[in-house]
C-alpha positions as CSV (number, residue, x, y, z in Angstrom):
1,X,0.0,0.0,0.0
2,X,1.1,3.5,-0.6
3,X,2.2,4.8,2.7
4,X,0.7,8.3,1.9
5,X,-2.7,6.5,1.4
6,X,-1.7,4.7,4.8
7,X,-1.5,7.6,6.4
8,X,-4.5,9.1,5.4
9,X,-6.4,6.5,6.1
10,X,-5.0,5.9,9.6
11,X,-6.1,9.6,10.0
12,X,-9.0,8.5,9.5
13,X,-9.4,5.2,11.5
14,X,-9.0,7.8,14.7
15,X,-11.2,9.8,14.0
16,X,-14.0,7.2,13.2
17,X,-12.8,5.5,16.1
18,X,-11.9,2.3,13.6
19,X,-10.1,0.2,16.4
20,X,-9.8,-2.8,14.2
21,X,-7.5,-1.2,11.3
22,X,-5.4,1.5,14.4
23,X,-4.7,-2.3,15.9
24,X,-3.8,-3.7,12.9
25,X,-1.3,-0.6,11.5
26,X,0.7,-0.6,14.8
27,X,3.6,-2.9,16.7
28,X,2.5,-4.9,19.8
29,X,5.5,-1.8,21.7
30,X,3.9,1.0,20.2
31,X,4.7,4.2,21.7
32,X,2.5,7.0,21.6
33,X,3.4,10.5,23.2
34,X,1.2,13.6,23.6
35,X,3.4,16.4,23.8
36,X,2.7,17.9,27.1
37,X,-0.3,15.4,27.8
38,X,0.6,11.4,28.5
39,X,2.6,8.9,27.0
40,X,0.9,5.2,25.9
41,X,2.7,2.6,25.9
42,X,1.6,-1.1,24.0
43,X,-0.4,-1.7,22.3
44,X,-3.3,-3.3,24.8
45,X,-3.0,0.4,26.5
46,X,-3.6,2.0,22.9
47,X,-6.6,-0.4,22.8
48,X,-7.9,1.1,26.1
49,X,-7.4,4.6,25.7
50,X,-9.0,4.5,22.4
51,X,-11.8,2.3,23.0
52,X,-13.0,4.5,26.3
53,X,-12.9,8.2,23.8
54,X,-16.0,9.8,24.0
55,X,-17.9,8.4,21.1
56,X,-21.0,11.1,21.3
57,X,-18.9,13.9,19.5
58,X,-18.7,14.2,15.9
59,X,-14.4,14.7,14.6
60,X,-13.5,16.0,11.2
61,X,-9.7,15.9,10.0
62,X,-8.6,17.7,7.4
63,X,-4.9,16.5,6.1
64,X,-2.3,19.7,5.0
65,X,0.7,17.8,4.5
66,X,1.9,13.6,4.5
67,X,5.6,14.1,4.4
68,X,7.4,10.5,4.5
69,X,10.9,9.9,4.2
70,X,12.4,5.9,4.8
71,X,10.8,4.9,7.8
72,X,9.6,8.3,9.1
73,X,6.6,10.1,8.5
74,X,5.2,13.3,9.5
75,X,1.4,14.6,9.1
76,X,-0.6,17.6,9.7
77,X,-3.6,19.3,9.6
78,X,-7.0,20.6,11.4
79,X,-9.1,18.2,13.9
80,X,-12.8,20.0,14.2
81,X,-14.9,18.2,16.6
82,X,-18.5,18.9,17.6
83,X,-19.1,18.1,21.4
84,X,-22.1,16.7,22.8
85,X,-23.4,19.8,23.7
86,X,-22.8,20.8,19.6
87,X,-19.9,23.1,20.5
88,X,-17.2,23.3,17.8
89,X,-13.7,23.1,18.7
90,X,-10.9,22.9,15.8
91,X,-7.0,21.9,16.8
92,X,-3.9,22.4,14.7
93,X,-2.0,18.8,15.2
94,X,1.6,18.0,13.7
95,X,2.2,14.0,14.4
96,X,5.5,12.2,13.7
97,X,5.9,8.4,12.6
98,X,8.6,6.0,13.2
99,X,7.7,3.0,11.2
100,X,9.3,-0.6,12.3
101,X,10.6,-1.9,8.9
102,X,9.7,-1.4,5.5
103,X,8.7,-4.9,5.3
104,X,5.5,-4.5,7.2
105,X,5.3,-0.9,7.9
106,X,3.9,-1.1,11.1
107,X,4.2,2.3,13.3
108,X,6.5,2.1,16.4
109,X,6.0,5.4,17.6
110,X,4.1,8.3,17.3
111,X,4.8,11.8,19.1
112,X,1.6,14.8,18.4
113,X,1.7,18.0,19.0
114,X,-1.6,19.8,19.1
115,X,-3.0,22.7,20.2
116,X,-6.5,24.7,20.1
117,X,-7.3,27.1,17.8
């Protein structure tokens, strides 16, 4: 698979809240750090964290830029997300990829930067 339309459509799988294929695209030590928030570690902890999101609000991404080079990637864009109580919020988010191999392409690690608009 192209890794740009990877990329894209891991994007997507968070905000949809598509456990199955987030599972499936990452290693069983993924790493995941929030810049200035928490760090997940594994890939059963990913699994939690994702699976207890607040499913009541509506997201929206919107991709700028896919930038991949070897085994690193780095996206960004605009999150809008419409709360339960229809409030819209909108975040600028920059996240950088460390894939495993290029056999597999599986991400390692992730590190986001986000911040509200």
């Amino acid at each position: 698979m192209d890794k740009h339309i990877f990329f894209q459509q891991f994007n997507e799988a968070l905000m949809k809240g598509d456990l199955s294929f987030i599972l499936a695209s990452v290693t069983d030590d993924v790493s995941w750090t929030m810049i200035g928030n928490d760090v997940i570690e594994g890939k059963d902890k990913l699994a939690n964290v994702l699976g207890s999101m607040d499913h009541t609000m509506e997201y929206n991404v919107k991709l700028d830029h896919i930038i991949i080079q070897d085994l690193e990637a780095a996206v960004n864009g605009t999150i809008e997300v419409t709360t339960s109580l229809n409030e819209l919020k909108t975040y600028g988010f920059c996240d950088i990829y460390l894939l495993n191999n290029k056999v597999d392409g599986k991400i390692k690690e992730i590190k986001s930067y986000v911040i509200q608009q």
